[in-house]
N, CA, C and O atoms as a Tinker XYZ file with bonds, in Angstrom:
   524  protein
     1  N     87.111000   82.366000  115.210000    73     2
     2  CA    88.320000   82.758000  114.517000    64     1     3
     3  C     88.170000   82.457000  113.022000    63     2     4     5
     4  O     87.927000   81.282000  112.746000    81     3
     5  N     88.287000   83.414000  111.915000    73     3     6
     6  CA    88.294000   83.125000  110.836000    64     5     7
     7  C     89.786000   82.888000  109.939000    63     6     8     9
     8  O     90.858000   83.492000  109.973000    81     7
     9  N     89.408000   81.977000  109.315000    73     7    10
    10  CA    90.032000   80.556000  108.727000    64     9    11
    11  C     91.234000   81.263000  107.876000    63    10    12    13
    12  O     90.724000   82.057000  107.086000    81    11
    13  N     92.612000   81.245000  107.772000    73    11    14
    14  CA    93.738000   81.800000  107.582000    64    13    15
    15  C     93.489000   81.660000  105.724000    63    14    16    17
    16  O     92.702000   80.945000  105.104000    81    15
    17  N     94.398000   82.545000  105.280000    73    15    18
    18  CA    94.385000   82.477000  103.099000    64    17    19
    19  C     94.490000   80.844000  103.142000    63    18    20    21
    20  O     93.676000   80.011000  102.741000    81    19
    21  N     95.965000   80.641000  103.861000    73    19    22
    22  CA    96.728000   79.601000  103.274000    64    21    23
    23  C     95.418000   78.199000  103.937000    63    22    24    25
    24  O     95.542000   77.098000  103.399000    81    23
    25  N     94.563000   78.309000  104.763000    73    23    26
    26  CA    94.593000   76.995000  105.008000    64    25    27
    27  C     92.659000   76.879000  104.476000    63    26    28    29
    28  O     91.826000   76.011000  104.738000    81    27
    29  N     92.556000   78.053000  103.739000    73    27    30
    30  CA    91.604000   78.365000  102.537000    64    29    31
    31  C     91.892000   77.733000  101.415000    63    30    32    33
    32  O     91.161000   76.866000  100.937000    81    31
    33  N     92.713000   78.022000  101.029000    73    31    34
    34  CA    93.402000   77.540000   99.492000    64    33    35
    35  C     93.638000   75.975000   99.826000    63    34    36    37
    36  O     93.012000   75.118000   99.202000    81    35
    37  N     94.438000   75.684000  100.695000    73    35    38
    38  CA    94.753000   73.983000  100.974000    64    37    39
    39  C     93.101000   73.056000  101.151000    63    38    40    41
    40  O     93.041000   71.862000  100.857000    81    39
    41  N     92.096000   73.693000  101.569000    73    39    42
    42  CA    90.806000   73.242000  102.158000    64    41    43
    43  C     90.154000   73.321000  100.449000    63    42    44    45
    44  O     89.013000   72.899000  100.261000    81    43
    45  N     90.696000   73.696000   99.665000    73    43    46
    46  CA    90.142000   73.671000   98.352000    64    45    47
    47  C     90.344000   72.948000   97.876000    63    46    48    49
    48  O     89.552000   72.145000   97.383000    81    47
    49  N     92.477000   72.938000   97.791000    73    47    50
    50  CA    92.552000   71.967000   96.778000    64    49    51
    51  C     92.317000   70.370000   97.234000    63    50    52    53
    52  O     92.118000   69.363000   96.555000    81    51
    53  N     92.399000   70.527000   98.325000    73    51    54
    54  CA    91.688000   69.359000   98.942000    64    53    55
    55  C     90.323000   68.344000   98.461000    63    54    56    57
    56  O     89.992000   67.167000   98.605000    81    55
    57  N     89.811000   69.506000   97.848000    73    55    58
    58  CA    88.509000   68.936000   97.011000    64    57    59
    59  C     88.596000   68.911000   95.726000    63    58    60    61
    60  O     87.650000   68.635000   94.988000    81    59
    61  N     90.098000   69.290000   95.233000    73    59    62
    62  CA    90.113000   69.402000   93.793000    64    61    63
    63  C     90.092000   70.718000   93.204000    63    62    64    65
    64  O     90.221000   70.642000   91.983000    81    63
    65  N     89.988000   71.768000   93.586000    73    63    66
    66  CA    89.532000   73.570000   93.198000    64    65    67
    67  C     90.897000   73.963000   93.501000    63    66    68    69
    68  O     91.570000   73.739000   94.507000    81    67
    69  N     91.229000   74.709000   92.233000    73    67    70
    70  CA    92.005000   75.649000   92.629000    64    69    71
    71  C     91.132000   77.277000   93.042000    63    70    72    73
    72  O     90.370000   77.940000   92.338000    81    71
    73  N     91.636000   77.527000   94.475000    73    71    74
    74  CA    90.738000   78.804000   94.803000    64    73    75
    75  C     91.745000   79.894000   94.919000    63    74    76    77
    76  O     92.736000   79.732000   95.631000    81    75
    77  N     91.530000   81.070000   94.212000    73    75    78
    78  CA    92.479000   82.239000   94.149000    64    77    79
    79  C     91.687000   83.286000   95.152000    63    78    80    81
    80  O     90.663000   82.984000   95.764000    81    79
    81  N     92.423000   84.725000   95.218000    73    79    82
    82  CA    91.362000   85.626000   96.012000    64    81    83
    83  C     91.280000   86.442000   95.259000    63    82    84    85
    84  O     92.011000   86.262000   94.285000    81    83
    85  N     90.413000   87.749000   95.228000    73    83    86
    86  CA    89.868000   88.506000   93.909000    64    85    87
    87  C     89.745000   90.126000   94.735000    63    86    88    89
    88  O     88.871000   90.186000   95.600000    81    87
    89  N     90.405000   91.126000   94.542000    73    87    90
    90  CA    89.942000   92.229000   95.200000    64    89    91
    91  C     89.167000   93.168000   94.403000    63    90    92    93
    92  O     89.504000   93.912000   93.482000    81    91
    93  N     88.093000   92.966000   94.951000    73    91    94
    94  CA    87.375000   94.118000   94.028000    64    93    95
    95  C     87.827000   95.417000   94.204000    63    94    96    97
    96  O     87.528000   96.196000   93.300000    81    95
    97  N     88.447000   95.835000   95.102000    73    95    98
    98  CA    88.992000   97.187000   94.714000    64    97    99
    99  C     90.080000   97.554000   94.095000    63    98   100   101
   100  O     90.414000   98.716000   93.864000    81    99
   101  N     90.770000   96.390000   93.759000    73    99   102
   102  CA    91.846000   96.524000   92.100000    64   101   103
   103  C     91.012000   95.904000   91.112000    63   102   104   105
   104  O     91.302000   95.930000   89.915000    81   103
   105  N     90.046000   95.380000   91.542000    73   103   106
   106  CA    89.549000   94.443000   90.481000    64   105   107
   107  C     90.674000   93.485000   89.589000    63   106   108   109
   108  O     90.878000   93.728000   88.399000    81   107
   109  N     91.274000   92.528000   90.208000    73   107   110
   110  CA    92.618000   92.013000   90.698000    64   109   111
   111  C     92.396000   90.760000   91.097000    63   110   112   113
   112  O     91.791000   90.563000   92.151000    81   111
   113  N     92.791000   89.855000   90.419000    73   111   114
   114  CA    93.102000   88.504000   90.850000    64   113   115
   115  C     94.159000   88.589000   92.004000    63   114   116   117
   116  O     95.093000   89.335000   91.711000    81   115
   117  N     94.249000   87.993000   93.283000    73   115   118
   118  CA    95.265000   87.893000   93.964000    64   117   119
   119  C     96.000000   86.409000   94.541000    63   118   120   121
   120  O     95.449000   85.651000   95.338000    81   119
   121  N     97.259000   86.213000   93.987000    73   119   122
   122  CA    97.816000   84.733000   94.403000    64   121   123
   123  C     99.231000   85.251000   94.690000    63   122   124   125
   124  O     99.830000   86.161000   94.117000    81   123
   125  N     99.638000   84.468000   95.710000    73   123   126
   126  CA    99.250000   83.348000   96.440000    64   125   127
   127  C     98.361000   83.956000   97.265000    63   126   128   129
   128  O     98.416000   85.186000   97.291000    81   127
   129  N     97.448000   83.340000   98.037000    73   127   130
   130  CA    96.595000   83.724000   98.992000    64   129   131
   131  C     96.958000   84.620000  100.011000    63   130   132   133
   132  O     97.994000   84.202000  100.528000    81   131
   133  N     96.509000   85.842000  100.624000    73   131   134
   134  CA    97.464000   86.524000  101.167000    64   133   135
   135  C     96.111000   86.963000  102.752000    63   134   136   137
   136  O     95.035000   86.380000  102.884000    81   135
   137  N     96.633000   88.077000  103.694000    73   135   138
   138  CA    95.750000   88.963000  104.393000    64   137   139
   139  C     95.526000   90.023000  103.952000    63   138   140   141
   140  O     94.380000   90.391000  104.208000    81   139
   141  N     95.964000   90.545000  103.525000    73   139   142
   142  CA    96.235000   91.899000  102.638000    64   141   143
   143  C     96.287000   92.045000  101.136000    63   142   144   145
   144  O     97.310000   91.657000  100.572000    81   143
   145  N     95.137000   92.646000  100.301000    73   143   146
   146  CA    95.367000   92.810000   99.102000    64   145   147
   147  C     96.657000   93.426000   98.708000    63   146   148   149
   148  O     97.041000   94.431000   99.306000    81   147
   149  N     97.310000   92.940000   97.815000    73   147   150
   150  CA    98.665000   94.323000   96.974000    64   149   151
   151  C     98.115000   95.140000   96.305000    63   150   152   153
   152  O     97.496000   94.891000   95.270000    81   151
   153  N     98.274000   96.276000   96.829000    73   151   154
   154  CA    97.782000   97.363000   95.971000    64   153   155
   155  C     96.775000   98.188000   96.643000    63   154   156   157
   156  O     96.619000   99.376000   96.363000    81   155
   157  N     96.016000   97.495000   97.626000    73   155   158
   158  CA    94.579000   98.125000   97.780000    64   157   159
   159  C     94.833000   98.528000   99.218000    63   158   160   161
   160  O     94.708000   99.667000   99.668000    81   159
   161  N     95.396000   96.898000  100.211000    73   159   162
   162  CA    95.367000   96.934000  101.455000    64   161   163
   163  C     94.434000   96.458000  101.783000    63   162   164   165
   164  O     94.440000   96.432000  103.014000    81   163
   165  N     93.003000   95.753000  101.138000    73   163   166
   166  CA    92.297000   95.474000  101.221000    64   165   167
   167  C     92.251000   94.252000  102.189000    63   166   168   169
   168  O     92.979000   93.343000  101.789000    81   167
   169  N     91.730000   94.035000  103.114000    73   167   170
   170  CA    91.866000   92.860000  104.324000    64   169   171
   171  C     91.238000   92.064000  104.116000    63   170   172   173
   172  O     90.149000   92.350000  103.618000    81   171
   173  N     91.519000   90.803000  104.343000    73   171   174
   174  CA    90.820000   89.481000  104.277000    64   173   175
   175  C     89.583000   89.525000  103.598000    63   174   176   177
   176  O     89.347000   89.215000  102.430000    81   175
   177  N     88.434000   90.164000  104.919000    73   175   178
   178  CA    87.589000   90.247000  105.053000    64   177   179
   179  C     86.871000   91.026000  103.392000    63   178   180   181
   180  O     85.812000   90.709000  102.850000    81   179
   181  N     87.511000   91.694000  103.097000    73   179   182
   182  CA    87.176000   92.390000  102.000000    64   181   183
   183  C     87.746000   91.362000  100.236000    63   182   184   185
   184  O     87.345000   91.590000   99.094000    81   183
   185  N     88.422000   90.642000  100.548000    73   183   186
   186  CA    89.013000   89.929000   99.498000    64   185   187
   187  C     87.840000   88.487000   99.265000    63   186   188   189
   188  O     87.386000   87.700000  100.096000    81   187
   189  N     87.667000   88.577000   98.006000    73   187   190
   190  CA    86.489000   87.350000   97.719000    64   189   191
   191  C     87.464000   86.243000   97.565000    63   190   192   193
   192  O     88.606000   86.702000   97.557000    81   191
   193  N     87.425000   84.722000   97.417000    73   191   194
   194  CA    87.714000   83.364000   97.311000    64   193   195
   195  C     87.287000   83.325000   96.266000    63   194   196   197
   196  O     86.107000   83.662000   96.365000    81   195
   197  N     87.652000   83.001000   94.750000    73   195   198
   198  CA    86.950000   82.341000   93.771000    64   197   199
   199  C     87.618000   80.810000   93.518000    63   198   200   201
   200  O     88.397000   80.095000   94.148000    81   199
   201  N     86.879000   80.708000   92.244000    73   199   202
   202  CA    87.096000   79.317000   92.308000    64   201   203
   203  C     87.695000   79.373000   90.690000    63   202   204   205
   204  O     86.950000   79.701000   89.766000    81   203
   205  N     88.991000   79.045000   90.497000    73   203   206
   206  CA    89.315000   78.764000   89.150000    64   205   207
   207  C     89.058000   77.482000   87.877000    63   206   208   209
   208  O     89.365000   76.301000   88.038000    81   207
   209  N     88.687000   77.823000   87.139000    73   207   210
   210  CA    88.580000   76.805000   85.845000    64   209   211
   211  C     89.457000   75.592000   85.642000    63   210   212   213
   212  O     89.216000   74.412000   85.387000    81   211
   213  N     90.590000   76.311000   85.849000    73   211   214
   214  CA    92.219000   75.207000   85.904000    64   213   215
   215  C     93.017000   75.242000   84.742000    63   214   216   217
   216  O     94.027000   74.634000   84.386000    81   215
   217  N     92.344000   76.059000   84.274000    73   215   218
   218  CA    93.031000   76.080000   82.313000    64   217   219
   219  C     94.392000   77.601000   82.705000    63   218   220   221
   220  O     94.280000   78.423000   83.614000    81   219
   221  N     95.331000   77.529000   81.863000    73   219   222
   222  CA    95.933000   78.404000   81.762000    64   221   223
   223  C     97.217000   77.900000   80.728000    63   222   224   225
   224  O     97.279000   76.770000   80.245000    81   223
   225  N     98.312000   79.087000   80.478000    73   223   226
   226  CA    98.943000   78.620000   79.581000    64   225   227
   227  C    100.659000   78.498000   80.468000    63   226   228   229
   228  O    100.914000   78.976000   81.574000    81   227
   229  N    101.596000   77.735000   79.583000    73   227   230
   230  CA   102.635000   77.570000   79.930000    64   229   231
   231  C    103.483000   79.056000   80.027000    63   230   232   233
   232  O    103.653000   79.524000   78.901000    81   231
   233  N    104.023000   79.857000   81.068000    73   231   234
   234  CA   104.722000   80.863000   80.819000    64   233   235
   235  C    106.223000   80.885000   80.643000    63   234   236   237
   236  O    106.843000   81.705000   79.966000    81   235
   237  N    106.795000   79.749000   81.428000    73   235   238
   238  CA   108.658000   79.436000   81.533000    64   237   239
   239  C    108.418000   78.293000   81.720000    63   238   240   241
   240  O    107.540000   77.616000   82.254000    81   239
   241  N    109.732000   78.103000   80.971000    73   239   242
   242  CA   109.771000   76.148000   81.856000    64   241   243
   243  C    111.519000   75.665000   81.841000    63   242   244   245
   244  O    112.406000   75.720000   80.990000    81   243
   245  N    111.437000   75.175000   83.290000    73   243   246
   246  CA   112.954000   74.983000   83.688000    64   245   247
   247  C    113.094000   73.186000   83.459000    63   246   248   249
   248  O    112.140000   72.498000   83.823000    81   247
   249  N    113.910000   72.741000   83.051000    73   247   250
   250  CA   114.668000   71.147000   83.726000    64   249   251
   251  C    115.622000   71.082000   84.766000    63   250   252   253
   252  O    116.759000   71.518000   84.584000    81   251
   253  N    115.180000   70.451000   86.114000    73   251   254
   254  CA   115.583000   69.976000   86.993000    64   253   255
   255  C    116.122000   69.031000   86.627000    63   254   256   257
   256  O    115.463000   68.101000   86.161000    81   255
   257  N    118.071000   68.950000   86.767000    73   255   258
   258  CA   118.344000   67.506000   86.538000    64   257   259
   259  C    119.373000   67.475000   88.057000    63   258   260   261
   260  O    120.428000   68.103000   88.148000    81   259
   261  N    118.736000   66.530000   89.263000    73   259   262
   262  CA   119.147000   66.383000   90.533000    64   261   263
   263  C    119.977000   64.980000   90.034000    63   262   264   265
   264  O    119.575000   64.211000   89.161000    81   263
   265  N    121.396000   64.830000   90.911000    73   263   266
   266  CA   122.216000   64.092000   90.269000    64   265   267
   267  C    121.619000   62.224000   90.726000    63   266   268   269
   268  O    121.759000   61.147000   90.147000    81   267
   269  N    121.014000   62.598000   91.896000    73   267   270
   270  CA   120.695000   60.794000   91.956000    64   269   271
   271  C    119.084000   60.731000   91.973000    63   270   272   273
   272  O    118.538000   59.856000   92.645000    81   271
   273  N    118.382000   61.586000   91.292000    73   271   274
   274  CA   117.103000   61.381000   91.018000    64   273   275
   275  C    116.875000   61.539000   89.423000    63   274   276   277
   276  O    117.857000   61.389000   88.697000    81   275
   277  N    115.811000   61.791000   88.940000    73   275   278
   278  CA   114.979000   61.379000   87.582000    64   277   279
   279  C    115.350000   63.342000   87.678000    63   278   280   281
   280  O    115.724000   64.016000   88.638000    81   279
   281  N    115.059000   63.715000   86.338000    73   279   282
   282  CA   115.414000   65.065000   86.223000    64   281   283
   283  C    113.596000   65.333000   86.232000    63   282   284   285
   284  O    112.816000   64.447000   85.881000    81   283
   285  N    113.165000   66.668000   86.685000    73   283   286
   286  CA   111.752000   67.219000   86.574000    64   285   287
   287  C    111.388000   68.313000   86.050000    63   286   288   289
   288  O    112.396000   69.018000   86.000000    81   287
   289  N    110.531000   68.845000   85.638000    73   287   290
   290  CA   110.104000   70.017000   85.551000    64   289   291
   291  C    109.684000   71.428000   86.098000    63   290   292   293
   292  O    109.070000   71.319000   87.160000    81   291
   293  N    109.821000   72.544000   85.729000    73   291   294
   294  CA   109.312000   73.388000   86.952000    64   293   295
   295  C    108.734000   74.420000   85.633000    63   294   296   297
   296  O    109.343000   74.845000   84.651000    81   295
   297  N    107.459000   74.592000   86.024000    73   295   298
   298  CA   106.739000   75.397000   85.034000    64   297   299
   299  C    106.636000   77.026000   85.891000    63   298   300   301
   300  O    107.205000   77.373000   86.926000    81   299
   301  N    105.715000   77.779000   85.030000    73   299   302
   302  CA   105.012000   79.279000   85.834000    64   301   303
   303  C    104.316000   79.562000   84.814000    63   302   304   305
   304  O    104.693000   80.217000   83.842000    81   303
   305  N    102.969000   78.945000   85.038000    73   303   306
   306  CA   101.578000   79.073000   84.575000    64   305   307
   307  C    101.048000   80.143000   84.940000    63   306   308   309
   308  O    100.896000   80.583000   86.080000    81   307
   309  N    100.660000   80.721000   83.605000    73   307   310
   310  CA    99.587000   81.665000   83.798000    64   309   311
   311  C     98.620000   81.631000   83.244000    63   310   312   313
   312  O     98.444000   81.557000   82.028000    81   311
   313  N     97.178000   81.730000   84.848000    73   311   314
   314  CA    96.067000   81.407000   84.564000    64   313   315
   315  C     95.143000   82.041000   83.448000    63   314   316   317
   316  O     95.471000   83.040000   82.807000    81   315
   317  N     94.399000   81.613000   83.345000    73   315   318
   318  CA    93.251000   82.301000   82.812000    64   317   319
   319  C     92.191000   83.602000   83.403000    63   318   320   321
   320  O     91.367000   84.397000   82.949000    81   319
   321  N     92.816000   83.227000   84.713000    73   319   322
   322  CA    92.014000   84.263000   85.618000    64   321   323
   323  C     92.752000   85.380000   85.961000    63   322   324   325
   324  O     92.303000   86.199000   86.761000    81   323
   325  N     93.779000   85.495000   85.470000    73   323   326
   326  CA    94.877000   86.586000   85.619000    64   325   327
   327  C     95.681000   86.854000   86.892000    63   326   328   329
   328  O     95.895000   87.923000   87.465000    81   327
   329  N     96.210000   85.167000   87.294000    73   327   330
   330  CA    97.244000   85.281000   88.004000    64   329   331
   331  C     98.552000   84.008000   87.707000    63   330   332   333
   332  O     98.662000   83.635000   86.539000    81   331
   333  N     99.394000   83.450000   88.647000    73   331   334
   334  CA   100.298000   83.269000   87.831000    64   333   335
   335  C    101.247000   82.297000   89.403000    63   334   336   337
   336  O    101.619000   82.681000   90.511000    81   335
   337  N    101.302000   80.945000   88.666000    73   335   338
   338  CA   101.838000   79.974000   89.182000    64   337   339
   339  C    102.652000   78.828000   89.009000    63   338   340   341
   340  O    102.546000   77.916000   88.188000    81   339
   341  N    103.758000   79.079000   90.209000    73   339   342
   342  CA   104.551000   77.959000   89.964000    64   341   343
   343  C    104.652000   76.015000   90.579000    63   342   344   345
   344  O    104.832000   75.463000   91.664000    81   343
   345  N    104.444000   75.618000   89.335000    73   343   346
   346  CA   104.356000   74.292000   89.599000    64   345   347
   347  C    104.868000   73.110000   88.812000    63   346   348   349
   348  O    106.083000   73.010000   88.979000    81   347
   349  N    104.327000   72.074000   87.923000    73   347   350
   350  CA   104.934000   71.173000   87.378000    64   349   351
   351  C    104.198000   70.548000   86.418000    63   350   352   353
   352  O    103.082000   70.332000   86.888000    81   351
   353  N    104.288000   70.144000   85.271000    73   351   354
   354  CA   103.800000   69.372000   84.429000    64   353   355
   355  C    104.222000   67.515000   84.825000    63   354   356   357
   356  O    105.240000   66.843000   84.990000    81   355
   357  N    102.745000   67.311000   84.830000    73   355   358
   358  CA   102.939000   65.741000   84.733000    64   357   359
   359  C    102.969000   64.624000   83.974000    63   358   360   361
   360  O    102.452000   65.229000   83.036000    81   359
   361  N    103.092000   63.676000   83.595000    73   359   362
   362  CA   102.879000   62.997000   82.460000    64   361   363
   363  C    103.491000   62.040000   82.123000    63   362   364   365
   364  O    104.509000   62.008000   82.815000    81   363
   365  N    103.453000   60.890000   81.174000    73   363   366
   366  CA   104.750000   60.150000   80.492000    64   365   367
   367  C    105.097000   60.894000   79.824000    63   366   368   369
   368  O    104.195000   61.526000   79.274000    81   367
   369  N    106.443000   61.257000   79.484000    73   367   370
   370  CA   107.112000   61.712000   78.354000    64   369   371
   371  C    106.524000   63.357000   77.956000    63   370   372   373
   372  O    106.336000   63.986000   76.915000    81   371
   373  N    106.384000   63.590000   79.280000    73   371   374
   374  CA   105.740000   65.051000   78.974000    64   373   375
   375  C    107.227000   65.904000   78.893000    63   374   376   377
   376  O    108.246000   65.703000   79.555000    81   375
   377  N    107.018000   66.733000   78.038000    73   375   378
   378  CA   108.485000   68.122000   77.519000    64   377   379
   379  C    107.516000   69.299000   77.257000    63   378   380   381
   380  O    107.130000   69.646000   76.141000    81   379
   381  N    107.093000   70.000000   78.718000    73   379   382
   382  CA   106.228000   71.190000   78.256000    64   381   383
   383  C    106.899000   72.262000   77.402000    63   382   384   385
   384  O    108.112000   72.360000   77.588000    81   383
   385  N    106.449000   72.947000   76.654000    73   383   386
   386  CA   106.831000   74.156000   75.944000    64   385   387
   387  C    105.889000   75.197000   76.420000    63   386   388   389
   388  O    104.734000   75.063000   76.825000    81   387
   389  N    106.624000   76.273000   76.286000    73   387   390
   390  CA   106.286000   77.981000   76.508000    64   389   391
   391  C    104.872000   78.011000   75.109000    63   390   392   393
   392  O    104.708000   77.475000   74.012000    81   391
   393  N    104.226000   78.827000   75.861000    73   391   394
   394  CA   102.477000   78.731000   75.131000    64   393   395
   395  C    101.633000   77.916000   75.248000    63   394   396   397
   396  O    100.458000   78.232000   75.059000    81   395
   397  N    102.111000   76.211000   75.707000    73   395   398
   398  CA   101.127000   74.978000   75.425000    64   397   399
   399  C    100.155000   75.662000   76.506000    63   398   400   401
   400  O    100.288000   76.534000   77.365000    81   399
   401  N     99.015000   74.766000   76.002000    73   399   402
   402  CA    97.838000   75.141000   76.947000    64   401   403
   403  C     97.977000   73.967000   77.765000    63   402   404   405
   404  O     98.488000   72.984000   77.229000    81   403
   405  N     97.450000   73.855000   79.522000    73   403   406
   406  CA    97.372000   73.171000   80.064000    64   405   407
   407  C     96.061000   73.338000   81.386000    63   406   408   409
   408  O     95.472000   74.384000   81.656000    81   407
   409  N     95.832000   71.817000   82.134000    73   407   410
   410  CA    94.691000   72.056000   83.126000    64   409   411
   411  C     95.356000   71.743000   84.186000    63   410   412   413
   412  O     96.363000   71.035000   84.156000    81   411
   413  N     94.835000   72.261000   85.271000    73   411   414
   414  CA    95.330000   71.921000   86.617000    64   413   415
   415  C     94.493000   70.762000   86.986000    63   414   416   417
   416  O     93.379000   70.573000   86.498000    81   415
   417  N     95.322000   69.614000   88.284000    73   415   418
   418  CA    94.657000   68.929000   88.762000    64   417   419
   419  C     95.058000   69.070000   89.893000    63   418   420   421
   420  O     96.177000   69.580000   89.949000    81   419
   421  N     94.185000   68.606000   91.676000    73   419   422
   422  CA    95.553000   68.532000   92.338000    64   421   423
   423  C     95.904000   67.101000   92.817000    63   422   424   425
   424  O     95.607000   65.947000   92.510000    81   423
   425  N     96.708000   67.763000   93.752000    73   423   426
   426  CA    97.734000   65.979000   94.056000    64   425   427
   427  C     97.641000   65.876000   95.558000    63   426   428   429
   428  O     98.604000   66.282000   96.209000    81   427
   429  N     96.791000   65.474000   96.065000    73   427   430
   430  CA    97.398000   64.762000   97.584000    64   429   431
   431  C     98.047000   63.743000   97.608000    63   430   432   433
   432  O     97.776000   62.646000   97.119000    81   431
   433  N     99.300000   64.211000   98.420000    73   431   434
   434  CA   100.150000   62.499000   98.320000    64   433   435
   435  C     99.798000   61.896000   99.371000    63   434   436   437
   436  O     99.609000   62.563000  100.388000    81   435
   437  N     99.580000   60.124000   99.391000    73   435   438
   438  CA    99.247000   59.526000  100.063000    64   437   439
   439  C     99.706000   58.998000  101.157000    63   438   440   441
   440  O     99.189000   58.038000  101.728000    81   439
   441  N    101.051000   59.798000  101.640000    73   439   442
   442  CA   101.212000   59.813000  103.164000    64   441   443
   443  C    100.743000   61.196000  103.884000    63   442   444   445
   444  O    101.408000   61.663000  104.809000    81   443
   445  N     99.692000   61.752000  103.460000    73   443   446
   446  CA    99.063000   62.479000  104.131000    64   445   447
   447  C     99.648000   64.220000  104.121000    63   446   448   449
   448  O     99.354000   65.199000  104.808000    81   447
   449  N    100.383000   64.047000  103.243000    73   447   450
   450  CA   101.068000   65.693000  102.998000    64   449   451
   451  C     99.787000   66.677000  102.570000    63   450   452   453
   452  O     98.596000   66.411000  102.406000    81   451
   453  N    100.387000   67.682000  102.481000    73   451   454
   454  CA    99.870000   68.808000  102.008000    64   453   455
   455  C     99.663000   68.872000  100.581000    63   454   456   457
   456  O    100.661000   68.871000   99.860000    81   455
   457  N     97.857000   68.959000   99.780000    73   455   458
   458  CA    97.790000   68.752000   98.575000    64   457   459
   459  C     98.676000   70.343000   97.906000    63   458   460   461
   460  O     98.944000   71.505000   98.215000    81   459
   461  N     98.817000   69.429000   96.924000    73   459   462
   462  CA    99.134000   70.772000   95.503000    64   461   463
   463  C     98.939000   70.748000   94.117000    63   462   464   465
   464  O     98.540000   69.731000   93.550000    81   463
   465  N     99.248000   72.027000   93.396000    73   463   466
   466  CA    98.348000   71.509000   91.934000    64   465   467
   467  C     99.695000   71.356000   91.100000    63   466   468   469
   468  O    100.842000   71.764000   91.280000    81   467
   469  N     99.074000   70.593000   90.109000    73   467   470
   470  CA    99.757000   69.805000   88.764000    64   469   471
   471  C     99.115000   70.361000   87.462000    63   470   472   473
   472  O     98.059000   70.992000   87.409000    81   471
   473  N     99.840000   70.060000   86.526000    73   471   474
   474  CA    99.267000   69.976000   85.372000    64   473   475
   475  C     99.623000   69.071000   84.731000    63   474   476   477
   476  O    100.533000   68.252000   84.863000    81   475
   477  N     98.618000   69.288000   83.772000    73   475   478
   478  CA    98.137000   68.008000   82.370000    64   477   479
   479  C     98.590000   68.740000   80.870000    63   478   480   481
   480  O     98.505000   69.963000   80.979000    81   479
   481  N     98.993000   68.360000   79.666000    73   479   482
   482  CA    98.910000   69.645000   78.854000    64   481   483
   483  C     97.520000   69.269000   77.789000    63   482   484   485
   484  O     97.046000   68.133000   77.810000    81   483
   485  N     97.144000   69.978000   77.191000    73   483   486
   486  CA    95.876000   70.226000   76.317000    64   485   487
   487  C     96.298000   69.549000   75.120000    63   486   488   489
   488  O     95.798000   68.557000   74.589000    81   487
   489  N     97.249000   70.203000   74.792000    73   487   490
   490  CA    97.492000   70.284000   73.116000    64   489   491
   491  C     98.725000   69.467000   73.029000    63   490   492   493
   492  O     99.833000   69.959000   73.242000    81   491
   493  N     98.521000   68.075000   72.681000    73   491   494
   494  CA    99.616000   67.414000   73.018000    64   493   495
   495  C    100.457000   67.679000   71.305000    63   494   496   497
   496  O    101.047000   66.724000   70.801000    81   495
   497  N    100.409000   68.872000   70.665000    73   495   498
   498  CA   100.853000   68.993000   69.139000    64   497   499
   499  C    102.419000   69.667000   69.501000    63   498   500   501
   500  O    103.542000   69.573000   69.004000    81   499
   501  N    101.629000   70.598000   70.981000    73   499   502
   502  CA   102.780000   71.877000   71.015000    64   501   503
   503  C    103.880000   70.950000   71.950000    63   502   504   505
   504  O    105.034000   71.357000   72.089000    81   503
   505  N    103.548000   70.020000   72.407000    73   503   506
   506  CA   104.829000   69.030000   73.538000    64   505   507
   507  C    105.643000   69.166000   72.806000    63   506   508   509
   508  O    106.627000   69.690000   73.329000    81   507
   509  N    105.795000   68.869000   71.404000    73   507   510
   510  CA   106.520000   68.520000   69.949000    64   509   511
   511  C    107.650000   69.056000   70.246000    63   510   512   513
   512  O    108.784000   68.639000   70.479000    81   511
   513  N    106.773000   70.772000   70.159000    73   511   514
   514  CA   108.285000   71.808000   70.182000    64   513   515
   515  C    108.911000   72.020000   70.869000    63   514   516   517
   516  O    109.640000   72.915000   70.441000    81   515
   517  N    109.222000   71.694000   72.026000    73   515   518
   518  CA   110.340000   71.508000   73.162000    64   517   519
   519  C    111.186000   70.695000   72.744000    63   518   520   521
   520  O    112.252000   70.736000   73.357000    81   519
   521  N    111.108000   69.900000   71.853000    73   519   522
   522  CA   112.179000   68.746000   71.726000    64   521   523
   523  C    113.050000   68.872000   70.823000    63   522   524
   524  O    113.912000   68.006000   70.673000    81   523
């Protein structure tokens, strides 16, 4: 039995990789991990696994303020590889802004959950301008 998108992508970041899928017949980055290319129809079998860099830039960024927790972030990064994800900036005193450059890392939490990716930002000049 061959090995499902989603538990492809988790078996990555598991090692640290963010892995996207790539259809060569859009010639097309494809995320989230899927069975089916968009666009092509292209099946699994036909969709490559790459392996991303981790760099990409800030596209939106929301503040979460939950009333009996710490308020958080919610970003939608877009990669370098020409696809496009939602996740979180980490940090002390991190205030991402729209454009900063940032790297992915990921996060397994240590009661055994399901890893996921984070970011770091690059250019700690552009944090500035959010504030």
């Amino acid at each position: 039995m061959q090995e499902s998108p989603l538990a492809a992508y988790r078996r990555h970041l598991s090692a640290g990789r963010l892995a996207y899928q790539y259809d060569p017949a859009t010639a097309r980055a494809v995320f989230p991990p899927r069975v089916l290319g968009p666009g092509s129809g292209s099946g699994m079998r036909d969709l490559e696994w790459r392996i991303s860099a981790g760099l990409g830039t800030i596209h939106a960024v929301t503040i979460v303020h939950p009333r009996d927790q710490d308020a958080y972030n919610v970003v939608l990064v877009d990669m370098d590889e020409g696809f496009r994800l939602m996740s979180r900036v980490e940090g002390a005193d991190t205030r991402p802004a729209i454009g900063a450059r940032v790297r992915m890392r990921a996060c397994v939490p240590a009661d055994g959950g399901e890893p996921y990716p984070v970011f770091d930002i690059l250019d700690a000049a552009r944090t500035q301008e959010a504030a």
